[in-house]
C-alpha positions in Angstrom: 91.1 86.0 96.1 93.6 85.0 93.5 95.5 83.0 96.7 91.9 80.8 96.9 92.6 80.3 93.2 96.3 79.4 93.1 95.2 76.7 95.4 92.1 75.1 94.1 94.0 75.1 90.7 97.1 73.2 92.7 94.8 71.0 93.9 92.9 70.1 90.5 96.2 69.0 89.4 97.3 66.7 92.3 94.2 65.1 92.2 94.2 64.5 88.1 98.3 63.7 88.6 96.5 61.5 91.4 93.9 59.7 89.1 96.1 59.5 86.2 98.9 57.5 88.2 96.4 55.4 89.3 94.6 54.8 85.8 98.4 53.7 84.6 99.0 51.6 87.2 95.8 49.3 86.7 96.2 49.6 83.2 99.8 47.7 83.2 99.4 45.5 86.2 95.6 44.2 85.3 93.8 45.3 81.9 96.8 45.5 79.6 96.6 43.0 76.8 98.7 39.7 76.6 101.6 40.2 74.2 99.8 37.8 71.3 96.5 39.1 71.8 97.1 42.7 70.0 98.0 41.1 66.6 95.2 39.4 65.3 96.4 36.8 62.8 93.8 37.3 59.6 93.5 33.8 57.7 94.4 33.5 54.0 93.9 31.0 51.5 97.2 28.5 51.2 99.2 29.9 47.6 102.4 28.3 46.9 104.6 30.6 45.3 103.3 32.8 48.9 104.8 29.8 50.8 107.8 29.5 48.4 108.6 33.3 49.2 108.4 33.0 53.0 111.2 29.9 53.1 113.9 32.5 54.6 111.6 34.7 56.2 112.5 34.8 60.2 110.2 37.6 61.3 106.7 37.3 62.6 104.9 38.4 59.3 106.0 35.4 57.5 103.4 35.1 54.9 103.2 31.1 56.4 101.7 32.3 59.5 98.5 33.3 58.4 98.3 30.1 55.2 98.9 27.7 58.1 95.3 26.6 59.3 94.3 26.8 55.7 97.1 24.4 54.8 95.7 22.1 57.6 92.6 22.3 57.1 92.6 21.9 53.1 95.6 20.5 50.9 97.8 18.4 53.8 96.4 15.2 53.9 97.8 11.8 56.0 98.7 9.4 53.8 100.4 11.6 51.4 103.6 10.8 50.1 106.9 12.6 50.4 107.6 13.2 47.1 103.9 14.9 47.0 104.5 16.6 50.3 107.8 18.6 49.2 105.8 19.3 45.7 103.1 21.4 47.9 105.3 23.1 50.2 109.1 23.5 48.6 112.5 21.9 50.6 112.5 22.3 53.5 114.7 24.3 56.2 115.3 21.2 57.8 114.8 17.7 57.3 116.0 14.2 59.3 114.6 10.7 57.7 111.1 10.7 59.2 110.7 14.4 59.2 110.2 17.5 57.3 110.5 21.1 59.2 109.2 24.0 57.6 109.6 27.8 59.5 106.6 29.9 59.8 107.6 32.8 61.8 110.8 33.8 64.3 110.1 36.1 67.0 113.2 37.8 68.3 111.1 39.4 71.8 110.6 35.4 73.0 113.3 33.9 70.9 111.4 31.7 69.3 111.3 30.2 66.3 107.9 28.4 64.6 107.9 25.3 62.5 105.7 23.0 60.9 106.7 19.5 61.3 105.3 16.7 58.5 106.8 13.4 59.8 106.8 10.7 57.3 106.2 6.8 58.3 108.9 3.9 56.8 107.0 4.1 53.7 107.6 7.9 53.3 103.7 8.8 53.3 102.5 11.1 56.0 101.2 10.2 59.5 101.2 13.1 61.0 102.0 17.1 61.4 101.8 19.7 63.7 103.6 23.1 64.9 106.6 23.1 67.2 108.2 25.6 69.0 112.0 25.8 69.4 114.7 28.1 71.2 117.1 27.7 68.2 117.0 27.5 64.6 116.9 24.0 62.7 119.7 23.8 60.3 121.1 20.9 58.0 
């Protein structure tokens, strides 16, 4: 009798070894969360001196990332100047004559660094911004 039991009891455990390897294996090939999708980025409220402390910041909780739709959204504005723009938001961490590039996050798994661009028309005022992606860091 305890033979019969040896052996049901091996094969309890092949078959949940069984079911477990193949639990794992859909898991990772087909239900397993995109990398972005398990941080959930919560929105705040756009706070200067916040801004101001995230200028050297190269890791993905940059206090930037999660002012940046808020920033959009409620204080950039087109037509603003250049003089007003660097007020708002501090130097930048690189600049050219039309542009102004500010970093919101660095993600050392992609190699990716986040930046959001202001670009300026001949009059300085802006016409436009937007977020950029780049392989390498912008320096003056």
């Amino acid at each position: 009798m305890s033979n019969n039991i040896y052996k049901s009891i091996r094969i309890i455990t092949w078959v949940i070894g069984g079911l477990s390897l193949a639990v794992f294996y859909v898991w990772f090939e087909y239900l397993r969360p995109a990398p972005g999708q398990l941080v959930q980025q919560q929105t705040f409220a756009f706070n200067p001196l916040v801004w101001s402390k995230g200028a050297g910041d190269y890791s993905m909780a940059n206090p930037r990332q999660t002012m940046y739709l808020d920033l959009l959204q409620n204080h950039l504005q087109n037509g603003m100047s250049r003089t007003e723009t660097e007020r708002l938001l501090g130097q930048p961490e690189h600049f050219t004559a039309q542009e102004n590039y500010y970093l919101l996050s660095y993600d050392l798994n992609r190699s990716d660094y986040q930046y959001l661009v202001v670009r300026f028309d001949n009059t300085k005022n802006i016409i436009m911004y937007y977020r950029y992606e780049s392989a390498y860091a912008l320096t003056n």
